[in-house]
N, C-alpha and C positions, 0 to 999 in steps of 0.2 A: 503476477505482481498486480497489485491494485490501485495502478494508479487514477487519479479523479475520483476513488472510492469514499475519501473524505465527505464527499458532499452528499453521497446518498448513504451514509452510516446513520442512519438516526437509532434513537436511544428508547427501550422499552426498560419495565421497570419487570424483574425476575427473581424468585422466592425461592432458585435454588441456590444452595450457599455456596462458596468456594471449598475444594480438597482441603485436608488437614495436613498434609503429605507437606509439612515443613522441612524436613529433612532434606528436601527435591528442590527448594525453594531456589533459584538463581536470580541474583540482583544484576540486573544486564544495560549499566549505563552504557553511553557512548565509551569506546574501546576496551569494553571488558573482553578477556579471554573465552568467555563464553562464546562469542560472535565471531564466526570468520565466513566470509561467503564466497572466497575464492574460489570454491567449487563451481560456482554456477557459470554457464555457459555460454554463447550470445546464443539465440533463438527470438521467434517471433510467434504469437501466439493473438488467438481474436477473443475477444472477450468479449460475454454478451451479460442482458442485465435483464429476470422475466418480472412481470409483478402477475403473479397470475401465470396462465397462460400468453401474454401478452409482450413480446418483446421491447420495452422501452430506451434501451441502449446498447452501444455498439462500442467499441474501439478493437485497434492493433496496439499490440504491446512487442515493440523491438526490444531484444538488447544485446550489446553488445561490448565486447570486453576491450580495455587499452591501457596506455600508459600514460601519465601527467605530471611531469617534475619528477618521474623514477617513482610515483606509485601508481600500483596498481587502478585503475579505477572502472565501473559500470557504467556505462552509457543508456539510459532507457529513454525509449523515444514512445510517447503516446498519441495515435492519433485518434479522434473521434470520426465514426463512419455514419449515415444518415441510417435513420430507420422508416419504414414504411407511415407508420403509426403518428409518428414527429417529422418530418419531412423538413420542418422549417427552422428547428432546433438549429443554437449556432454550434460551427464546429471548430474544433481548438486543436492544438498540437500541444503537447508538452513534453519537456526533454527536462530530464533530471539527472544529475551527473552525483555517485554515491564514491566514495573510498570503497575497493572491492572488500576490502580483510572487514573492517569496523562497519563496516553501511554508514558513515558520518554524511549527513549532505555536506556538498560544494557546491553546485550549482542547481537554481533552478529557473527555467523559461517557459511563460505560459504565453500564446497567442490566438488570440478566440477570431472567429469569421465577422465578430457585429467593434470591433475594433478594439477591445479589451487587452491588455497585455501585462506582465508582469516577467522582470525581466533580476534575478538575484546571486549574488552571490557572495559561499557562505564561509566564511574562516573564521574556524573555532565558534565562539560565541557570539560572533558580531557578523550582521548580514547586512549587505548595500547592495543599492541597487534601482529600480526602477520600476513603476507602474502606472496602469490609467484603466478608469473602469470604463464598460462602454457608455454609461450615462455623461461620458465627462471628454475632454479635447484637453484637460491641463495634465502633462505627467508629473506625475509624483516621485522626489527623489526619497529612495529609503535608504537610513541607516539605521537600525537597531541592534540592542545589545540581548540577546536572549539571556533570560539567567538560568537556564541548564537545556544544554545543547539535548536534542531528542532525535529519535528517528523519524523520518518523515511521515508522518501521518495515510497519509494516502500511500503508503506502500508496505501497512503494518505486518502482511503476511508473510514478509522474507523475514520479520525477526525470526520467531520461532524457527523458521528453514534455517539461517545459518548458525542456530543452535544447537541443530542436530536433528531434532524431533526424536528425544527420546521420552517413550510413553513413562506418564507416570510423574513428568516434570512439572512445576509451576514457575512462570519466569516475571518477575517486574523489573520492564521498562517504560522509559521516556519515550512519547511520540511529542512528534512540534508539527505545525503547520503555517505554511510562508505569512500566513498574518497574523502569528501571535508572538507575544514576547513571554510566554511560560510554555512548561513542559508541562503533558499531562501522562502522569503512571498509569501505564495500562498493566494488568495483570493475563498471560499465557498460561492457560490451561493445556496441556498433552495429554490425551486421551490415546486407544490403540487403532490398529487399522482396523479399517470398515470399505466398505465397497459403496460408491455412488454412480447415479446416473448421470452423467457429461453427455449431452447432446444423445443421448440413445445408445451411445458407449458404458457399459459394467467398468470402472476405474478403483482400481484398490489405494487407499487412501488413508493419512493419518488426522483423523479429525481431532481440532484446537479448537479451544472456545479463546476469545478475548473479550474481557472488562475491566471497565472503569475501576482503577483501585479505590478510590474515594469511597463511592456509591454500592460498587459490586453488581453496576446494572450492566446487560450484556449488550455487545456492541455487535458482535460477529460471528460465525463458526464457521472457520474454514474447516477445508481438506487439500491437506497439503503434500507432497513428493520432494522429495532431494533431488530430483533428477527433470528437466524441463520436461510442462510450462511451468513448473513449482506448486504454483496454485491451482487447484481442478475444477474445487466448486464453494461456494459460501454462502451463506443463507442470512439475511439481516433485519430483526424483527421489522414492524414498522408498528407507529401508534395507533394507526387502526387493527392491531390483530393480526394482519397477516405478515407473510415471511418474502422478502425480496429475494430471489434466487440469481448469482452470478455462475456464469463455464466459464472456462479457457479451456480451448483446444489448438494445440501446436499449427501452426500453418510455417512454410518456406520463407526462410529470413533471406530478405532482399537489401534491406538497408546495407551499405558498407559508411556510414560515417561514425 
């Protein structure tokens, strides 16, 4: 899962076109039948970020599964870990709280180390809640009315997962992110398996492309599994040319909250 990935997804501009393969087309708002992620598991996995050879970021990704008013629900918990490289980088905790079946957010809680927080919660369309940046000592109360509920941004790679990942698919959904009040259509491409290198691991793998529907510029290329950590590896251009590379590899889930 990718979460915090929102902020290091930047956008390049790419001249190959989208599949024709309409037929495969899935329109996957919030609670379409397409989406069900009850499958997924709790585990915990580490997530690293290279630019280059150069390690730039770190976290752990919990998750963990329960129940909330008699649904189902996903608990993930993100921590950021220091890296050698950035030592002085603040570090933050976030926990996001999803509907298991739909992936709808309900909650989300960010808390950074330089005093930053953001504190939400989301029913249906309308999100309250709480923030303060660290440039600032005033918190801010939020209420807003999103006008089309999306899937959380920063954790795009579980749509296509509880889609199925069957090769050959094109999927358009909604992502949102805790500071906007619009949805933005991404477009899921499903490609077949392939094999990548995860930390010096050979991992067989079903590579997704995701972009922007508007534009058609690429945002992402995972490789993704049904089966934990889900996501293995993702590669994200950057405007100088080169490719940000993300792992996950599974490590012992500790957390019980």
């Amino acid at each position: 899962m990718n979460s915090l990935r929102s902020a290091v997804l930047l956008l390049v501009v790419t001249a190959t076109p989208l599949p024709a393969q309409r037929a495969d087309t899935v329109y996957a708002d919030i609670g379409s039948r397409a989406i069900d992620g009850r499958f997924m598991k709790p585990h915990a996995a580490r997530v690293r970020i290279y630019r280059g050879d150069s390690l730039v970021q770190q976290w752990l990704n919990e998750l963990t599964v329960g129940d909330s008013a008699g649904r189902q629900v996903m608990r993930w918990v993100t921590t950021s870990e220091p890296v050698p490289l950035n030592p002085n980088r603040p570090l933050s905790v976030l926990r996001q709280t999803y509907d298991a079946q739909t992936l709808a957010p309900l909650g989300f809680s960010s808390t950074v180390s330089n005093g930053a927080f953001t504190s939400l919660t989301i029913d249906g369309n309308r999100v309250r809640g709480r923030r303060r940046t660290a440039a600032d000592t005033t918190v801010i109360a939020v209420d807003i009315t999103v006008d089309r509920l999306g899937y959380y941004a920063g954790a795009s790679d579980l749509v296509p997962i509880a889609a199925g990942l069957r090769a050959g698919t094109v999927m358009v959904a909604p992502l949102w992110s805790p500071n906007s009040t619009t949805a933005d259509y991404r477009v899921f491409v499903t490609h077949g398996d392939t094999t990548v290198n995860v930390e010096g691991t050979p991992v067989r793998a079903v590579k997704v492309d995701e972009r922007r529907r508007n534009d058609r510029l690429l945002v992402a290329t995972w490789y993704l599994l049904r089966e934990s950590p889900y996501m293995v590896y993702g590669e994200v251009p950057l405007p100088d040319g080169r490719v940000q590379r993300m792992t996950e590899v599974e490590v012992p889930l500790k957390r019980k909250d």
